[in-house]
C-alpha positions, 0 to 999 in steps of 0.5 A, spaced: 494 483 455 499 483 460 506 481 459 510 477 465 517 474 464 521 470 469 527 474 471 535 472 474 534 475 481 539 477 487 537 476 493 541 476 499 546 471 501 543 468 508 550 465 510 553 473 510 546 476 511 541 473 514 533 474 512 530 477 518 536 483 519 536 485 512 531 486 508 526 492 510 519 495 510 517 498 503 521 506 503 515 510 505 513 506 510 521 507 513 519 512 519 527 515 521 525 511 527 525 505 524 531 508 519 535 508 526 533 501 528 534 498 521 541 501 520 543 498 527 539 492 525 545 489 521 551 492 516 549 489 510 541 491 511 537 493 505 536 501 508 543 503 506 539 502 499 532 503 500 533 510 504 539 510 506 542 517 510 542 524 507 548 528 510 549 536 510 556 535 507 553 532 501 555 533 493 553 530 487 558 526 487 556 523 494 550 523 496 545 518 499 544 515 491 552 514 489 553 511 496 546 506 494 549 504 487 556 503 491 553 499 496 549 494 490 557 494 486 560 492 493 555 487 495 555 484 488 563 484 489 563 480 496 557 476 494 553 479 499 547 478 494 547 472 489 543 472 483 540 466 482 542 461 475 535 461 471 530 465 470 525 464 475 518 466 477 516 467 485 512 464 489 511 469 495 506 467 502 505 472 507 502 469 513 499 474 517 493 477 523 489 481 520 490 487 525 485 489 531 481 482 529 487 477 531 484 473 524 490 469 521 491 469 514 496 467 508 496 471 502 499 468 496 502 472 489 507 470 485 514 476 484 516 477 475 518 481 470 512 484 468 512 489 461 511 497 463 505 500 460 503 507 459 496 507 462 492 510 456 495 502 454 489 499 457 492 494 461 495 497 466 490 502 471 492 506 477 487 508 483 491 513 485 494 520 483 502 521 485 506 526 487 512 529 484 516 529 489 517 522 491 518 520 484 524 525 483 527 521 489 525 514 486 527 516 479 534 519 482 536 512 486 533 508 479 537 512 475 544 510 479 543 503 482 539 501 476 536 495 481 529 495 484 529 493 490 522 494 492 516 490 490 510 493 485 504 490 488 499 489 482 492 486 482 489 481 476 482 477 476 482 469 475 476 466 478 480 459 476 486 461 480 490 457 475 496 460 478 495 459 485 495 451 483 501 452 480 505 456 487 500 451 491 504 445 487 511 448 488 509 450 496 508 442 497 515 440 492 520 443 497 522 448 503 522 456 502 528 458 499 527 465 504 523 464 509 523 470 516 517 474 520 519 481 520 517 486 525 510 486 524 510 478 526 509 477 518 511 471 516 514 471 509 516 465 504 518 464 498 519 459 493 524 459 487 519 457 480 525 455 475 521 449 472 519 451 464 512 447 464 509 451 470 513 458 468 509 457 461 503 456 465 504 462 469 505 466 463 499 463 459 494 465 465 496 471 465 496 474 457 489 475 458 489 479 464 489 486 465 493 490 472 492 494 477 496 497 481 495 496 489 501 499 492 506 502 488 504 507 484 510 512 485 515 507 484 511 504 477 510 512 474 518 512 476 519 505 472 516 508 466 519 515 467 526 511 467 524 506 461 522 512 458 529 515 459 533 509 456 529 509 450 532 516 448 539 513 450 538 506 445 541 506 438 534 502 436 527 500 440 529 493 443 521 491 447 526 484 450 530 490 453 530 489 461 528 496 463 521 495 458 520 492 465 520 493 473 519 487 479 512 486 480 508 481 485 502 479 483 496 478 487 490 475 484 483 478 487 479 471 487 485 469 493 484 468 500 489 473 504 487 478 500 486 484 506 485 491 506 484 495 512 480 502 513 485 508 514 481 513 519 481 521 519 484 524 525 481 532 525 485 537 528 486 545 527 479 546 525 478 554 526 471 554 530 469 547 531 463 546 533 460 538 534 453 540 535 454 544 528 456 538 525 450 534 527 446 538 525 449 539 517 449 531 517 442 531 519 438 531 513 442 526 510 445 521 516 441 518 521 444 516 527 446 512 533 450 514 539 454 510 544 455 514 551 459 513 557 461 516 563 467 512 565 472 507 562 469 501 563 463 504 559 468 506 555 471 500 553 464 496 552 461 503 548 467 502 543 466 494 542 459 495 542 460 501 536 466 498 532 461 491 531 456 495 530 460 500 524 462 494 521 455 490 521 452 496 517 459 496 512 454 496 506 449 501 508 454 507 507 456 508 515 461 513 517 463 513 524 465 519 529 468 520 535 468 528 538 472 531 543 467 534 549 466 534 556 467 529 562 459 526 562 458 526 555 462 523 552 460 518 546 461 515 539 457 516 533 455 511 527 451 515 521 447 511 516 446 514 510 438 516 509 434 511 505 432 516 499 438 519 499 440 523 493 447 523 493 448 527 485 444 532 489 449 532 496 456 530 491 455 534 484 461 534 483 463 526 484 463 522 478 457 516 479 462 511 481 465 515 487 459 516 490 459 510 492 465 510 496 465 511 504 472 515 504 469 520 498 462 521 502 466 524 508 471 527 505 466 531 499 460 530 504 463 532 511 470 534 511 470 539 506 462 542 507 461 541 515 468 543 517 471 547 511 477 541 510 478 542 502 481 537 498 487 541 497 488 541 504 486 534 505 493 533 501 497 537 505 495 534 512 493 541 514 487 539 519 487 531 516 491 525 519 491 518 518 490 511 522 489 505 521 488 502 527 481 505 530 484 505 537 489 510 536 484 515 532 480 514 538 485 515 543 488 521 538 482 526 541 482 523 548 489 525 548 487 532 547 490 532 539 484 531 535 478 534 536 474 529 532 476 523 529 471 519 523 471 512 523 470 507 516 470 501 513 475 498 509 474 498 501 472 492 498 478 490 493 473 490 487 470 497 489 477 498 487 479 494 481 472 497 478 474 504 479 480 504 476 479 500 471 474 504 469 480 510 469 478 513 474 482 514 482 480 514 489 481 519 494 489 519 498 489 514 502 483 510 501 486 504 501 491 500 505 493 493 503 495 489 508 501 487 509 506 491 506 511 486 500 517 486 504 523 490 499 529 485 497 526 479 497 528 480 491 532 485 487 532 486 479 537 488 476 538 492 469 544 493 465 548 498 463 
């Protein structure tokens, strides 16, 4: 069902642009602070092109998308960037620690050409919904470059795992052609797969797969858009055509490495927030236990105490809070959902398989009855921020800017392949793949 094509990639010329101050984070994870650092990082740095600067004098003649297609033209004219000779797969490993456990980890795919499908295809699924305005600034600066930089990263199921033995091989047959740790301490590799009989190999293990996309939805929905443009323009249909495609890294969920964290919700804002009225909201359905301390040092041996105990009981529906309250009754909280509990009474409105999700348990079986936090609301981050790390949610109300923060387990990979292959989405930011595919590690180029 899917369709994946070695292609002729750029990549960067590391005797003029070494790997480690180039190539950048995916662009929605560019803070401007790090935009700054990544533009003081390296004149040929990547962030000219991935997010480069907007200034108030621009035009429609020069604007942050002319001057990303004029910066591609001058590296391609200067060889700062080289495209490889032969149609290649590639090898991609991330070496990693697993944030807030120090577990290392490799995670192993491959980066090709894969072959643009409208959803309805069933081949490949989404398990998010998108947003117009990052696909309007994502289509502008396709439309101008004509070069993908940023990596879409998509999920496919091979209990075989005749593509891992096929990159296992090629890892032990020569160096990295690309290697550097990038900020985050990520240690990424990459090996250049040109040999015919292990292309075949790929491509044949991958025909009978179906997709879905684990990041990068925006950018694939803005591919599909652009093909969908170039179709229009073409004198006839060409299915070989390069913008039928978009750069793809492949992941099989059967893999080691494969990580996805929590992301927390950090409760700000709430008109006439009341913990004990919560509390009493969830009693019916939540059990509970409570982690008190009186001081720091109670505090750090609670959080442990909490946080282990949170992910202990990650298959028992737990959801974990922390309220703002006075100096001597300060706790943290781990609800369990009741045994018995009838969730098509507590979420009528929630498809059966979303039920079954933690995120949509807080969002449609707390936030929204107990604290008012509607899902529109939600979307526009009115009373509802994000973090990964538990420290920072819990450290967001001891600081005085939230006034209760929940905790949750992450969501298991084939909770998510289950949902969207069943044509069904997940709430915003239910899930967060870690880490992030580096954007420029390799680039694909389309024609004119």
């Amino acid at each position: 069902m899917a369709q994946v094509f070695p292609f002729r990639a750029y990549r960067f010329n590391p005797r003029v642009a070494p790997f480690d101050r180039v190539l950048t984070q995916p662009y929605d994870k560019i803070s401007p602070e790090r935009q700054a650092e990544y533009y003081a990082m390296h004149p040929h740095n990547l962030i000219a092109v991935e997010k480069g600067r907007a200034f108030p004098g621009d035009s429609a003649q020069d604007n942050v998308y002319t001057r990303a297609a004029a910066k591609i033209e001058e590296w391609i004219r200067g060889q700062v960037i080289l495209q490889d000779a032969t149609p290649s797969f590639y090898g991609y490993t991330q070496e990693f620690s697993v944030p807030g456990t120090g577990e290392n980890r490799i995670r192993r795919g491959f980066i090709g050409a894969g072959r643009l499908a409208e959803y309805s295809a069933g081949v490949v699924f989404r398990h998010e919904h998108t947003l117009s305005g990052p696909k309007a600034d994502r289509l502008e600066l396709l439309r101008n470059t004509r070069t993908h930089t940023g990596q879409l990263f998509m999920l496919y199921s091979d209990s075989q795992k005749r593509i891992d033995a096929v990159l296992a091989d090629s890892e032990s047959a020569a160096a990295p052609a690309t290697e550097l740790t990038d900020e985050y301490g990520v240690i990424h590799r990459l090996w250049v797969i040109s040999d015919p009989a292990q292309v075949q190999k790929i491509q044949q293990a991958m025909a009978d797969q179906e997709l879905v996309i684990a990041d990068g939805h925006h950018r694939y929905e803005t591919a599909l858009n652009y093909r969908n443009e170039r179709r229009a323009r073409a004198a006839s249909a060409d299915p070989t055509a390069d913008y039928e495609r978009a750069m793809m890294t492949f992941i099989n969920t059967r893999s080691e490495g494969l990580t996805i964290l929590a992301t927390h919700r950090v409760i700000a804002n709430v008109h006439d927030f009341s913990w004990p009225g919560v509390r009493r909201y969830l009693e019916p359905w939540f059990s509970s236990e409570t982690f008190p301390f009186a001081n720091d040092s109670e505090k750090s041996q609670a959080i442990a105490k909490f946080l282990a105990r949170l992910a202990a009981t990650s298959g028992q529906r737990s959801i974990g809070a922390y309220p703002s309250a006075p100096e001597g009754q300060r706790a943290l909280y781990l609800f369990q959902l009741r045994p018995g509990a009838d969730l098509a009474q507590m979420l009528p409105n929630v498809p059966a398989l979303q039920r079954e999700l933690d995120v949509v348990l807080l969002h449609d079986g707390i936030l929204e009855p107990a604290l008012g936090i509607t899902l529109q609301a939600a979307t526009k981050e009115m009373n509802l921020t994000y973090e990964r790390e538990a420290s920072a949610a819990i450290a967001a109300v001891d600081s005085g800017r939230a006034q209760v923060s929940f905790l949750l387990n992450p969501v298991a990979v084939g909770k998510v392949v289950q949902i969207a292959t069943s044509n069904e989405v997940m709430p915003q930011k239910s899930t967060d793949f870690y880490p992030k595919l580096l954007s420029g590690i390799t680039m694909y180029r389309i024609e004119p």
